[in-house]
MMTF fields as JSON, N, C-alpha, C and O atoms, coordinates in Angstrom:
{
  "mmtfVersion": "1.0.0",
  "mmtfProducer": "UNKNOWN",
  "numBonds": 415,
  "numAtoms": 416,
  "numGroups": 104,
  "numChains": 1,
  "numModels": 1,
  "chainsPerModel": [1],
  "groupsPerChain": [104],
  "chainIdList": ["A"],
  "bondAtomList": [4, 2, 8, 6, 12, 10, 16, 14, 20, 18, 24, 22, 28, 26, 32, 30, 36, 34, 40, 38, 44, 42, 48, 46, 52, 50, 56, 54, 60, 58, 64, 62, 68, 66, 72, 70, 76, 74, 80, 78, 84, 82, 88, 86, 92, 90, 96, 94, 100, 98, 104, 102, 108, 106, 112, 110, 116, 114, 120, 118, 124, 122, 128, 126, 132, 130, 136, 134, 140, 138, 144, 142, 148, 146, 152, 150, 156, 154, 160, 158, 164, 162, 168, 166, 172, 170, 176, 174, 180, 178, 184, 182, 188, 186, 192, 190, 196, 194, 200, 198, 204, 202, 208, 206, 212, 210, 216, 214, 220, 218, 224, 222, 228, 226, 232, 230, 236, 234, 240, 238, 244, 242, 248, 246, 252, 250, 256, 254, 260, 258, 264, 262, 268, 266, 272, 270, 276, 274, 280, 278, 284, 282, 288, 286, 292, 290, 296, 294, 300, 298, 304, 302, 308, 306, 312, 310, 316, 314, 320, 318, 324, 322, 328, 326, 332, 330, 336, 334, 340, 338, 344, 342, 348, 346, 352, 350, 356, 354, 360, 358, 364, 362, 368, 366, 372, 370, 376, 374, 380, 378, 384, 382, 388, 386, 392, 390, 396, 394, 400, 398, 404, 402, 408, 406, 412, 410],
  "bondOrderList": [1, 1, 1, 1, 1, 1, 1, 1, 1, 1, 1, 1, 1, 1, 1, 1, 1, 1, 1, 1, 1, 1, 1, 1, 1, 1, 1, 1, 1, 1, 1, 1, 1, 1, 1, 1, 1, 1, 1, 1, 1, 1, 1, 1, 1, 1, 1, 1, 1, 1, 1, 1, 1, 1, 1, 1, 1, 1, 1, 1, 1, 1, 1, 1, 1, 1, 1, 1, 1, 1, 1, 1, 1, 1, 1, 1, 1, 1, 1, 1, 1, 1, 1, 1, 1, 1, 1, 1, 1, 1, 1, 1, 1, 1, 1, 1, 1, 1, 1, 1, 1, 1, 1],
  "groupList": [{"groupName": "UNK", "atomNameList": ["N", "CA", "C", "O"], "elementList": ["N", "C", "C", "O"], "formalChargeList": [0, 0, 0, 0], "bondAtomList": [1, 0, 2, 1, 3, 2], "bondOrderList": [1, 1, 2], "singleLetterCode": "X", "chemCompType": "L-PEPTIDE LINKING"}],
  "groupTypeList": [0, 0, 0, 0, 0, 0, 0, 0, 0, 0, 0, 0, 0, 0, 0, 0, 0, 0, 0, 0, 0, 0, 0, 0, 0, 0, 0, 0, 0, 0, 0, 0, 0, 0, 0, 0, 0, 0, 0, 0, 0, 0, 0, 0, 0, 0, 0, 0, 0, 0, 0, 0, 0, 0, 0, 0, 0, 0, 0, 0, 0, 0, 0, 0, 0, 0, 0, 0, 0, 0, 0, 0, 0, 0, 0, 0, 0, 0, 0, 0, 0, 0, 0, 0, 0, 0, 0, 0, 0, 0, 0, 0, 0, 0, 0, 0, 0, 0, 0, 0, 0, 0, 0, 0],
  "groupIdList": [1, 2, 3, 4, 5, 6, 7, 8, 9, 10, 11, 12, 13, 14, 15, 16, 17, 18, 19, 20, 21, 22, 23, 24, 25, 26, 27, 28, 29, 30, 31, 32, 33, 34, 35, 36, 37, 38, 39, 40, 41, 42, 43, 44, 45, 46, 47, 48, 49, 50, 51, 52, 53, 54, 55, 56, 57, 58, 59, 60, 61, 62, 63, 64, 65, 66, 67, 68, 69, 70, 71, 72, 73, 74, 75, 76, 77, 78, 79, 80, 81, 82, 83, 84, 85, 86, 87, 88, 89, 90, 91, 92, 93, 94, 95, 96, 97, 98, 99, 100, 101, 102, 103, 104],
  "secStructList": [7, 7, 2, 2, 2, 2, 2, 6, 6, 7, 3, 3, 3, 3, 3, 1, 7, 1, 1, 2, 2, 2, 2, 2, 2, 2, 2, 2, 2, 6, 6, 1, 7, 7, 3, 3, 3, 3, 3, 3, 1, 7, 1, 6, 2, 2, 2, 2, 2, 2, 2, 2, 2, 7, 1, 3, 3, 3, 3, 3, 3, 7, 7, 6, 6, 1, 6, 6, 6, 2, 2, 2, 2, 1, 1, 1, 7, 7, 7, 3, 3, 3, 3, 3, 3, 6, 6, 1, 7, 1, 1, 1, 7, 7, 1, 1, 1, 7, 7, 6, 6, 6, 6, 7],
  "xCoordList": [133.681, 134.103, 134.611, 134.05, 135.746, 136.513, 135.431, 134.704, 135.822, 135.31, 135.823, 135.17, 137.254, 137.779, 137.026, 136.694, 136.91, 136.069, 134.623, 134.179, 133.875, 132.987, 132.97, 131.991, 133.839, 133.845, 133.675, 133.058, 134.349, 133.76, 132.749, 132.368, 131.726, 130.541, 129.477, 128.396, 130.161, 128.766, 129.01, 129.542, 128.653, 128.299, 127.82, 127.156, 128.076, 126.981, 126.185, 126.783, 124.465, 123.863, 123.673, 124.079, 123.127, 123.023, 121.831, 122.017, 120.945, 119.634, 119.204, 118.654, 119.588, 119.409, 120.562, 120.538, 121.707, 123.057, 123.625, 124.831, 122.993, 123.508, 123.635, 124.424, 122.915, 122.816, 122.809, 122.552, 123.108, 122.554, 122.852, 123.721, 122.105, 122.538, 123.068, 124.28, 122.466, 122.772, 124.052, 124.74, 124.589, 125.894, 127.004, 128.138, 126.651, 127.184, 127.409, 128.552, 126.711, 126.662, 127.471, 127.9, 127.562, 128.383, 129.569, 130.52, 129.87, 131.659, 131.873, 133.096, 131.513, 131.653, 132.104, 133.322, 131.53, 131.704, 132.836, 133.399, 133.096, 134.062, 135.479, 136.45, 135.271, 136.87, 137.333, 138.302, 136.392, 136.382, 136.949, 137.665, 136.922, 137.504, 136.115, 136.691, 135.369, 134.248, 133.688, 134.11, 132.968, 132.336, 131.195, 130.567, 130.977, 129.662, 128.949, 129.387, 127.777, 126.851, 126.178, 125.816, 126.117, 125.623, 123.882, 124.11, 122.462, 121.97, 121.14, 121.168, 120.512, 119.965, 119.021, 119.124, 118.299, 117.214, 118.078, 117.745, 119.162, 119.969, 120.872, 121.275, 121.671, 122.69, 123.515, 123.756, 124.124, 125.295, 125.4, 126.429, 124.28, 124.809, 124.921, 125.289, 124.561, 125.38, 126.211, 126.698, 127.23, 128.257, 129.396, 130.283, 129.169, 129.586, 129.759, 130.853, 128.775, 128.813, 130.101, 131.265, 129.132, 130.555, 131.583, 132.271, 132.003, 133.616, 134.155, 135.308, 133.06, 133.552, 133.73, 134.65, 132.795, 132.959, 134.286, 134.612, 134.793, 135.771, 135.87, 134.861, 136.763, 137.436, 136.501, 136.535, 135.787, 135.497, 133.519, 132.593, 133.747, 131.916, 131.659, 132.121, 130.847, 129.804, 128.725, 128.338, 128.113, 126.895, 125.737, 125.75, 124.786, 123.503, 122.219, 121.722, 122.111, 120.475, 119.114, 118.725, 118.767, 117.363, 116.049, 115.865, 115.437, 113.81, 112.916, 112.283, 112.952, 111.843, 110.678, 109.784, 110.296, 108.677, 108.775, 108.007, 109.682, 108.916, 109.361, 110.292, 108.876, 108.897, 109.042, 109.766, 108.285, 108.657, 109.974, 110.191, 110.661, 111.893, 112.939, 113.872, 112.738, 113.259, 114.59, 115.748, 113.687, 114.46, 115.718, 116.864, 114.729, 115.752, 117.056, 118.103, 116.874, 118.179, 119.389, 120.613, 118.33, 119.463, 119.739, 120.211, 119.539, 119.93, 121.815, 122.288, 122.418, 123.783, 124.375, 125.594, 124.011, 124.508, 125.239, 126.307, 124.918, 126.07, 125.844, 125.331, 126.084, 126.161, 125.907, 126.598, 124.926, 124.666, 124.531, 123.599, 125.785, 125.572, 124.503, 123.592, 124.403, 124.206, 123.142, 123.572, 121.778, 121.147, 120.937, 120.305, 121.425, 120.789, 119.466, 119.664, 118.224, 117.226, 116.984, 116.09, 118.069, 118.029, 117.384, 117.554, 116.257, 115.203, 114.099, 113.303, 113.501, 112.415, 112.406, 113.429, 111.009, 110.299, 110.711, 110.799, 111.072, 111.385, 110.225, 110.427, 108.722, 107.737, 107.106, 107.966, 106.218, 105.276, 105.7, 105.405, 106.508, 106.4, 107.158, 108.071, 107.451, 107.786, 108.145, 107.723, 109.136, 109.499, 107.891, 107.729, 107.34, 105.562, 104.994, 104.953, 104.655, 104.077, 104.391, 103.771, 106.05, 105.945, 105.224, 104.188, 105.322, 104.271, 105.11, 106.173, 104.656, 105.085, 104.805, 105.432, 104.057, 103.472, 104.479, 105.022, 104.769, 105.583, 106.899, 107.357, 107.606, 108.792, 109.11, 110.258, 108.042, 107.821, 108.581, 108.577],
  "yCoordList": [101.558, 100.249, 99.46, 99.497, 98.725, 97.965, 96.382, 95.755, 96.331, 94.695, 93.58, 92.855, 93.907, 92.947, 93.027, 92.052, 94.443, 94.228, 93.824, 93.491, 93.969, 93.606, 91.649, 90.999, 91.233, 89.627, 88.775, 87.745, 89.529, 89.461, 89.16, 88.158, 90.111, 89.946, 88.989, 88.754, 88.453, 87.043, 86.845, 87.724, 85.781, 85.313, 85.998, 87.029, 85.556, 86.163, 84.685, 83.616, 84.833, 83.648, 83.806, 84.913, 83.09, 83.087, 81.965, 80.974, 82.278, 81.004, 81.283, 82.287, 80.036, 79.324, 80.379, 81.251, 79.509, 79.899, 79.111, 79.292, 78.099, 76.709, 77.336, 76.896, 78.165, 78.559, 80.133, 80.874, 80.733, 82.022, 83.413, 83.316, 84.293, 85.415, 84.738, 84.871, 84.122, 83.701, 83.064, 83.299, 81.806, 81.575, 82.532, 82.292, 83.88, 84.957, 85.711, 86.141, 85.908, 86.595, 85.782, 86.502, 84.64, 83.924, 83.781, 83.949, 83.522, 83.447, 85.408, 85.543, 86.198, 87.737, 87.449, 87.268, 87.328, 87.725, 86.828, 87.227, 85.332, 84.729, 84.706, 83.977, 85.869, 86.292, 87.668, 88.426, 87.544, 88.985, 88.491, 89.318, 87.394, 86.706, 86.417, 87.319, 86.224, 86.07, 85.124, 84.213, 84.627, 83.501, 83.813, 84.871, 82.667, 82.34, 80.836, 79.687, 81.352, 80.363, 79.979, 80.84, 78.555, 78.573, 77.508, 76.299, 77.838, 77.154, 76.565, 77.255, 75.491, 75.226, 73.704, 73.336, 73.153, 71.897, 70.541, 69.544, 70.76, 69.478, 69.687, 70.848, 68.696, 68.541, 68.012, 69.218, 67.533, 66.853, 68.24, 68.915, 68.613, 69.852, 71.017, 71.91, 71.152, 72.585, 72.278, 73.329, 71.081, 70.709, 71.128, 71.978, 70.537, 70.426, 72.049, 72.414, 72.786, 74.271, 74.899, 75.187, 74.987, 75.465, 75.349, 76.316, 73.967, 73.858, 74.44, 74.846, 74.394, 74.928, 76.598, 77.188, 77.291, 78.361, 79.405, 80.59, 78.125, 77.997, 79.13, 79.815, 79.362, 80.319, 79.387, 78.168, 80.298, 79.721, 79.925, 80.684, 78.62, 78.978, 77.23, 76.153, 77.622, 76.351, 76.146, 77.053, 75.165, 74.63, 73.977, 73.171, 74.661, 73.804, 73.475, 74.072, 72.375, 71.993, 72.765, 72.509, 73.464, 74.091, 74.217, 75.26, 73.24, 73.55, 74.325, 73.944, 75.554, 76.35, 75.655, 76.311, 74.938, 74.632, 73.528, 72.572, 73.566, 72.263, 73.505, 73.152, 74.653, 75.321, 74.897, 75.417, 73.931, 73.519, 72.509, 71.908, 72.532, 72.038, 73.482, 73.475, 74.391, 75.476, 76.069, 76.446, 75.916, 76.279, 75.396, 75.644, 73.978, 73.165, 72.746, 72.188, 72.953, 73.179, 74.264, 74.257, 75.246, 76.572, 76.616, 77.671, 75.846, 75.772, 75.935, 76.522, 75.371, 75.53, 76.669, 76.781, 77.239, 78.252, 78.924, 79.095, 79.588, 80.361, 82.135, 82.303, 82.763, 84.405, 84.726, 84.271, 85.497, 85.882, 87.243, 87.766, 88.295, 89.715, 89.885, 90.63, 89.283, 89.597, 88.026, 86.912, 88.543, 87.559, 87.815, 88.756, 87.056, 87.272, 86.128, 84.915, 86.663, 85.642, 85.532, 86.017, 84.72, 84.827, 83.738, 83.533, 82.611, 81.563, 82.165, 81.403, 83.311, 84.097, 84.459, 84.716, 84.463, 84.753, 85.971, 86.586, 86.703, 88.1, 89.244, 90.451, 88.336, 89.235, 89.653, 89.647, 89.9, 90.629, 89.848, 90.231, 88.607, 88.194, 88.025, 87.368, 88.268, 89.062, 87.824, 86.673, 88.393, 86.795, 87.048, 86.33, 87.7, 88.315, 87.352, 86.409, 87.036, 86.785, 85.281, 84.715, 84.527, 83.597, 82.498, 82.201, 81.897, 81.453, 80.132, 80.178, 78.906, 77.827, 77.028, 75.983, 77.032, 76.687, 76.722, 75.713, 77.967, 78.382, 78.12, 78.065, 77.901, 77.825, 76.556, 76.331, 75.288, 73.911, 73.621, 72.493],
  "zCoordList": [109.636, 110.109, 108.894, 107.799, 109.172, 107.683, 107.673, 108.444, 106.57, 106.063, 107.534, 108.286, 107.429, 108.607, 110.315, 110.989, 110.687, 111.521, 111.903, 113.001, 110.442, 110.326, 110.289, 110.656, 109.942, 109.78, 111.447, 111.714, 112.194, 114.35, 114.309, 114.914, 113.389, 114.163, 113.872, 114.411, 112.757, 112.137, 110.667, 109.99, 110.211, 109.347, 107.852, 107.962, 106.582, 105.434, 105.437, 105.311, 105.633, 105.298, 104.2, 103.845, 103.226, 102.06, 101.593, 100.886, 102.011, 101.531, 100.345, 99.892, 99.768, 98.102, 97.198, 96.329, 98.206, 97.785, 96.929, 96.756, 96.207, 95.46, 93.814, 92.978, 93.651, 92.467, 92.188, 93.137, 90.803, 90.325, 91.761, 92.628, 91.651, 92.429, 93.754, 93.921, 94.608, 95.695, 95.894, 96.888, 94.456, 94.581, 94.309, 94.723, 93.455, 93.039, 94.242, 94.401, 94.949, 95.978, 97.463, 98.365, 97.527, 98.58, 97.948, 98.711, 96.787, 96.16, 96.496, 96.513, 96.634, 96.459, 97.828, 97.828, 99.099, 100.134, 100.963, 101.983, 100.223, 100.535, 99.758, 99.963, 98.673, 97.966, 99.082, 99.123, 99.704, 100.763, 101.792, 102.357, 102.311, 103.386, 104.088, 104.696, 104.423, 105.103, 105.601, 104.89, 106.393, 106.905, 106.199, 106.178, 105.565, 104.718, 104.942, 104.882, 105.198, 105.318, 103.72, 102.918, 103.495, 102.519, 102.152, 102.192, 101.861, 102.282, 100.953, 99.934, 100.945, 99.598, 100.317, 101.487, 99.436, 99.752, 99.975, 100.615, 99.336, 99.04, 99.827, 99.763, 100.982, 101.505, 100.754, 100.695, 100.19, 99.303, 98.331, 98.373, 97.465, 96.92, 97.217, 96.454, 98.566, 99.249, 99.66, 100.077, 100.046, 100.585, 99.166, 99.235, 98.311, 97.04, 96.38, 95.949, 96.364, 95.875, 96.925, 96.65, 98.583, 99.449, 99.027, 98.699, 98.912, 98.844, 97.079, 96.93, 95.747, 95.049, 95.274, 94.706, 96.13, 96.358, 97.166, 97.103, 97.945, 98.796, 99.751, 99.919, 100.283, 101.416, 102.7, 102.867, 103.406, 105.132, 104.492, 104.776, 103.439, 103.548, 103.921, 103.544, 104.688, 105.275, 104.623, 103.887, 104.695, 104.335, 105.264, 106.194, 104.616, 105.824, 104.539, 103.583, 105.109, 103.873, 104.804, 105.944, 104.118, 104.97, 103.644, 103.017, 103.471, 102.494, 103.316, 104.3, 102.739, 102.764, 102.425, 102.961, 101.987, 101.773, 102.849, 102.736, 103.928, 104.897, 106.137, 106.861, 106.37, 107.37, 108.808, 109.656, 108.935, 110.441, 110.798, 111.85, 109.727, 109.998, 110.109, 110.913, 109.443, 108.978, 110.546, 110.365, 112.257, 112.968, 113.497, 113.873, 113.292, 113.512, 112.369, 112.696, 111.695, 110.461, 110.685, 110.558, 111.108, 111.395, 113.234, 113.658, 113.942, 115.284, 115.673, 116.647, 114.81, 115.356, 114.128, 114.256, 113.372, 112.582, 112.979, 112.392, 114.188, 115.241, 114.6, 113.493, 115.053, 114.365, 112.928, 112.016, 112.767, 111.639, 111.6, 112.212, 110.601, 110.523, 109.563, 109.925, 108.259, 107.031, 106.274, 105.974, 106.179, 105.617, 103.899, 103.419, 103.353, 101.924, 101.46, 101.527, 101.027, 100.526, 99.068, 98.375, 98.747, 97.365, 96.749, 95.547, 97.822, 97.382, 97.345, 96.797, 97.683, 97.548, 96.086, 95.452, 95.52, 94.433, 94.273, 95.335, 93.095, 93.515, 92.792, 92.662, 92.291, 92.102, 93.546, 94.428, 93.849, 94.912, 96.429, 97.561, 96.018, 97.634, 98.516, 98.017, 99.916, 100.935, 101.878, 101.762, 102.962, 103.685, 104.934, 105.921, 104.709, 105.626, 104.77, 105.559, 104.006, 102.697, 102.124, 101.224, 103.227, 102.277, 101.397, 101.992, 100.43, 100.017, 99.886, 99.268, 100.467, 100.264, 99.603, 99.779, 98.821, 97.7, 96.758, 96.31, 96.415, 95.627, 95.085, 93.944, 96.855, 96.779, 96.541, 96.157, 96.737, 96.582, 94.874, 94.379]
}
């Protein structure tokens, strides 16, 4: 299956896409042509990263350490093929595991 057909079917999300691998990883998939979601704590600066990232990437503010906001943030996102979690700790802990503490 090509890249192009793959772009039909959803989205690249990209949580704690504002910075480092995660912004590395959403500019990659939107020089690709792609719909990219882009997500981080701050609304003004995921608005701001998106558009430096450019092509068709969106932005949504979603804080992981306030979990019970977490569904309602991502409610109109719309299709998602491809999640990247690049706000996760990347020693021992697991999105089973999250630790909110942590990510605070």
């Amino acid at each position: 299956m090509s890249e192009t057909e793959r772009t039909d079917r959803g989205a690249v999300m990209v949580v704690g896409g504002t910075a480092g691998i995660g912004r590395e990883i959403a500019k990659y998939f939107a020089d690709k042509g792609r719909d990219v979601v882009l997500t981080g704590r701050d609304t003004d600066r995921c608005a701001k990263i998106a558009a430096e990232v450019g092509g068709n990437t969106s932005s949504l503010a979603v804080d992981l350490s306030r979990p019970e906001t977490i569904a309602a943030a991502l409610a109109d996102a719309g299709p998602v093929e491809h999640l990247v979690l690049a706000a996760i700790e990347r020693d021992t802990n697991t999105a089973a595991d999250f630790d909110i503490a942590g990510a605070s």
